[in-house]
DOMI-600504 format. One line per field, with one value per residue (C-alpha): x, y, z; residue number from 1. Coordinates in steps of 0.2 Angstrom, whole numbers, plus 5000, padded with zeros to 4 digits. Layout:
REM residues N
xx X|...
yy Y|...
zz Z|...
seq NUM|...
This chain:
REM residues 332
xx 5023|5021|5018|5024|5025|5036|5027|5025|5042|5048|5033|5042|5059|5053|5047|5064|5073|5061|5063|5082|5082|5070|5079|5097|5091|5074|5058|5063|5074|5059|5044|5029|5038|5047|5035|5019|5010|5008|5020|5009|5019|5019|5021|5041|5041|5057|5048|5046|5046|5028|5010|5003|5018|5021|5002|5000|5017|5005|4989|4998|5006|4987|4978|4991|5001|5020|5024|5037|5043|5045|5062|5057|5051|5061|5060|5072|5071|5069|5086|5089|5103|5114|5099|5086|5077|5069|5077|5072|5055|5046|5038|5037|5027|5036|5023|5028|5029|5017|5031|5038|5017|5013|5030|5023|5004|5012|5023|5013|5026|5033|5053|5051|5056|5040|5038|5054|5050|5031|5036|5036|5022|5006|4995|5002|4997|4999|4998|4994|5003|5007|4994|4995|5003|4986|4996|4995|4975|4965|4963|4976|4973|4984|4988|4975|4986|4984|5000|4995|4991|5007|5012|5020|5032|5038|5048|5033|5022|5032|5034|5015|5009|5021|5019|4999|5000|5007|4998|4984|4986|4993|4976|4988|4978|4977|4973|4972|4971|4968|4983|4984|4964|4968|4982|4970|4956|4970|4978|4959|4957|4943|4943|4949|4944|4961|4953|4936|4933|4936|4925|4910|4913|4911|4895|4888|4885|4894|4907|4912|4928|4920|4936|4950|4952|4957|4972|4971|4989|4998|5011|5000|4996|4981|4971|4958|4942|4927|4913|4903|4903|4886|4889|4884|4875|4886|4899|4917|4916|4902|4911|4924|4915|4898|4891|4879|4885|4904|4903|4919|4930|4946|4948|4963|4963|4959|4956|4942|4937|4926|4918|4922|4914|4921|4932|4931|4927|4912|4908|4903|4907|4898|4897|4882|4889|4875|4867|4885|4889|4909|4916|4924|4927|4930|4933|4939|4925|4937|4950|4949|4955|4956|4949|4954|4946|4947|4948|4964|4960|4976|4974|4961|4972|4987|4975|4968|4985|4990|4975|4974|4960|4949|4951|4932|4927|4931|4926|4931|4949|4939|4930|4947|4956|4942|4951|4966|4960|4951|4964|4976|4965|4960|4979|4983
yy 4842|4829|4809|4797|4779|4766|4762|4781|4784|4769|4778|4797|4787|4780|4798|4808|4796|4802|4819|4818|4809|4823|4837|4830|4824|4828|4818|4807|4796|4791|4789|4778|4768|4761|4763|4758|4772|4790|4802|4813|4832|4839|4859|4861|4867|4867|4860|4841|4835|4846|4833|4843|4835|4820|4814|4820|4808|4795|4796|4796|4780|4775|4779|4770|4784|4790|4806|4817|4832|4844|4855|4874|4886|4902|4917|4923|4943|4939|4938|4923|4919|4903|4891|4900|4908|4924|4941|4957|4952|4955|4969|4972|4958|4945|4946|4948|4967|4975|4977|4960|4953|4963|4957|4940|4945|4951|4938|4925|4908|4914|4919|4903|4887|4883|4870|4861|4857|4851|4842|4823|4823|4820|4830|4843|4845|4858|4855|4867|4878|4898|4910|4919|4937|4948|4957|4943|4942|4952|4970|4967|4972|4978|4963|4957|4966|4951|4947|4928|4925|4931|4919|4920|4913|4922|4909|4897|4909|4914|4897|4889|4906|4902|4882|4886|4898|4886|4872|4880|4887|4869|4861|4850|4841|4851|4846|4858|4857|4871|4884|4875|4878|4897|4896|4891|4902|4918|4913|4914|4931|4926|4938|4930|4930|4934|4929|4919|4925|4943|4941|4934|4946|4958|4953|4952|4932|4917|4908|4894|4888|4876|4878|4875|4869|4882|4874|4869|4877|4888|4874|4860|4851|4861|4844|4846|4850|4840|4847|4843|4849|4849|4844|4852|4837|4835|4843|4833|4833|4825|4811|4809|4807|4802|4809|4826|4828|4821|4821|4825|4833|4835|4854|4866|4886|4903|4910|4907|4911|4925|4925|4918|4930|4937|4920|4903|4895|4886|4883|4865|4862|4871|4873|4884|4892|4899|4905|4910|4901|4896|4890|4871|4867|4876|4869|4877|4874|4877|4863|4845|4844|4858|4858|4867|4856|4869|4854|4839|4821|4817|4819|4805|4793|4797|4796|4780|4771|4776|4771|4787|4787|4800|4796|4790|4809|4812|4805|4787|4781|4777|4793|4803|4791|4795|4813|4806|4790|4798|4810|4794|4787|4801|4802|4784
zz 5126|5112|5120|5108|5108|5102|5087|5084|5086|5074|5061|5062|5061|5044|5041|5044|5033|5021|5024|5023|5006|4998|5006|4998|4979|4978|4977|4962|4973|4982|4966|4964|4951|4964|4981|4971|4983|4980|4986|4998|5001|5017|5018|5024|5043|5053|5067|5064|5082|5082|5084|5070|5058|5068|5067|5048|5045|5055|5045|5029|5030|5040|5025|5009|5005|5006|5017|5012|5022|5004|5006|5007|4995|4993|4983|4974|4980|4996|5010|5020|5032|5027|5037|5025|5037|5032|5035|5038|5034|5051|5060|5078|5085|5071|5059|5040|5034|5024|5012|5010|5013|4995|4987|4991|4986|4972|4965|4970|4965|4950|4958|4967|4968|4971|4953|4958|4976|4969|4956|4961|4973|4968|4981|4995|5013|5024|5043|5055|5067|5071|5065|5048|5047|5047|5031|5020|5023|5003|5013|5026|5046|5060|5072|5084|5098|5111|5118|5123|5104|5099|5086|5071|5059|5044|5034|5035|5029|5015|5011|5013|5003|4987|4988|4992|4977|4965|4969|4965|4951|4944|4950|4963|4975|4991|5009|5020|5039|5052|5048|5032|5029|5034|5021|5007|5010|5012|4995|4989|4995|5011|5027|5043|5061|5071|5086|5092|5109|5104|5089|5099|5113|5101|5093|5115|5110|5124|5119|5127|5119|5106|5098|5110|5126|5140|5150|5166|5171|5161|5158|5155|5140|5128|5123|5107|5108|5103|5091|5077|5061|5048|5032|5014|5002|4986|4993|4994|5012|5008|4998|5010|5025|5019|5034|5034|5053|5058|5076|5089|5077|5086|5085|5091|5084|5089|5072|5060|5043|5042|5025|5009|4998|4980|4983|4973|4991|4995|5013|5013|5036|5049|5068|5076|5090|5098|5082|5072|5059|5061|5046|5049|5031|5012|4996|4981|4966|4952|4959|4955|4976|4985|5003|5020|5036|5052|5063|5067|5062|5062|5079|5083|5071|5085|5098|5093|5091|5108|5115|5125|5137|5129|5113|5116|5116|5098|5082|5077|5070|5055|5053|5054|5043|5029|5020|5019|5012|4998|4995|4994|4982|4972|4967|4965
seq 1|2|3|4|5|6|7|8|9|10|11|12|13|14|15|16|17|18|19|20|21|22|23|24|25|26|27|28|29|30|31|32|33|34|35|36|37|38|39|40|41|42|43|44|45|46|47|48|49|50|51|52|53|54|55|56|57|58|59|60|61|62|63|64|65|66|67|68|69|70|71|72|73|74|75|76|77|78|79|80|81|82|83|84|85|86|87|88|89|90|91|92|93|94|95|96|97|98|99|100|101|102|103|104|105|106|107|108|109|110|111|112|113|114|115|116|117|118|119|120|121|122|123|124|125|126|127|128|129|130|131|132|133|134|135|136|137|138|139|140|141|142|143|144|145|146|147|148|149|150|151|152|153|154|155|156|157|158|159|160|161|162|163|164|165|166|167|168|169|170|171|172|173|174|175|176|177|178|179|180|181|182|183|184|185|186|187|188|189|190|191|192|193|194|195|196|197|198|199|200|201|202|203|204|205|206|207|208|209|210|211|212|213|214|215|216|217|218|219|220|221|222|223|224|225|226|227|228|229|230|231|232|233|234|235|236|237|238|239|240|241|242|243|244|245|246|247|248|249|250|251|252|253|254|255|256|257|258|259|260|261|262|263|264|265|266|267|268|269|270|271|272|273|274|275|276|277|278|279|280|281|282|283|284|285|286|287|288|289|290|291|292|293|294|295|296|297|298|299|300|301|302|303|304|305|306|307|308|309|310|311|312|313|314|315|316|317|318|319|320|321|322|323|324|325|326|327|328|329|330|331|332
């Protein structure tokens, strides 16, 4: 369950009113003209009471910059009840169709909306949450058929591919963080991991959940957990971070991506996980700013505010703070 504090809560306060402004006229209403900061677009999700929004919200305002919660993204052939969320659309397990998956493949953003919900912002980022539907991936694959990773949410992923789609092909600065990361590198046409542990059982090597913390009950509270990443020279993870090794990433995911080949990707983060290169962070080399980081800083920033007690295990408020900042800047 989420912990928030008092001055955590007064910040997602600030953010809803936000929210609620875009979501009745638009972005406009609330421009740099006015704010003197850049408008920073968050990927629209229902769930705004989740830590992967709240802490996003956080390190937005942390880092100069104007959060705003961007209405959803629908497409015009597509059927939605009267709260917009997607119909008929999932299979079985609540995964998107393979018919509905191509549509979107397909279509792309153009029967969107997709220009008008972008239109004021001046970068986009989307937050992490459920696991993509396996159909959506270049050469799609049947669901990963474990019943504990069932996760999955259809309207969302209609909507990140569309707004991912457009932003990329309008050279829109793009930050994207775990799901959001995924999202990029699918859009991109990379192959995926839909599970770690399988995938390293599979290839007879340990893992020993660099990734994600086991919990210690099945109701108890899954915390991050802390790795390093290595760093590509000249890369913009490079930039940001100006780091060759950004130790105690906050990290929290099952999947992974599995190659980037035939893509416009370029790996530039790392993790060796007994001799397995994991892929931590991609960058887009034919966008001014478009970079997927597998890990959470948003995550220290919250942490560091609270001053929770293991906030010592993971990277620095500092360090976190440091895409968000650049982005920020890059945009002013």
């Amino acid at each position: 369950m989420i912990r928030l504090n008092k001055s955590l809560c007064k910040i997602l306060s600030f953010s809803l009113i936000i929210v609620m402004i875009a979501a009745q006229v638009g972005c406009a209403s609330v421009n740099k003209a006015e704010t003197e900061k850049p408008l920073i677009g968050i990927s629209w999700r229902a769930d705004t009471d989740s830590e992967f929004f709240v802490n996003v919200v956080t390190s937005i305002r942390e880092a100069g910059g104007i959060p705003v919660l961007l209405p959803q993204v629908l497409h015009q052939d597509l059927e939605y009840d009267r709260d917009n969320v997607l119909l008929n659309a999932a299979d079985e397990q609540g995964a998107l169709t393979a018919e509905v998956a191509e549509l979107l493949k397909d279509d792309g953003y153009r029967k969107s909306n997709a220009a008008q919900i972008a239109a004021d912002v001046d970068a986009v980022v989307f937050t992490g949450g459920e696991d993509i539907s396996s159909q959506l991936y270049a050469v799609p694959e049947v669901w990963h058929g474990i019943e504990a990773e069932k996760d999955y949410n259809v309207t969302r992923d209609a909507n990140d591919f569309m707004l991912m789609d457009y932003c990329l092909d309008n050279n829109i600065p793009v930050l994207g963080i775990c799901r959001g990361m995924q999202m990029l590198s699918v859009v991109s046409g990379a192959s995926m991991i839909q599970d770690i542990p399988t995938f390293m059982a599979d290839l007879g090597i340990a893992y020993n959940q660099e990734h994600r913390n086991d919990k210690a009950t099945p109701d108890s509270y899954r915390d991050y957990a802390p790795h390093d990443v290595n760093i590509k020279e000249g890369s913009l993870a490079h930039k940001f971070s100006g780091e060759t090794l950004i130790q105690g990433v906050p990290s929290w995911h099952h999947q992974a991506i599995a190659s980037t080949e035939g893509t416009n990707l370029e790996v530039t983060g790392t993790l060796n996980v007994n001799g397995v290169e994991m892929i931590e962070i991609v960058e887009r080399t034919d966008k001014d700013f478009a970079v997927g980081i597998q890990y959470h800083p948003e995550a220290v920033i919250d942490k560091s505010m609270d001053c929770q007690t293991n906030a010592s295990d993971y990277m620095s408020y500092e360090d976190a703070l440091e895409v968000f900042t650049y982005l920020i800047e890059l945009v002013r």
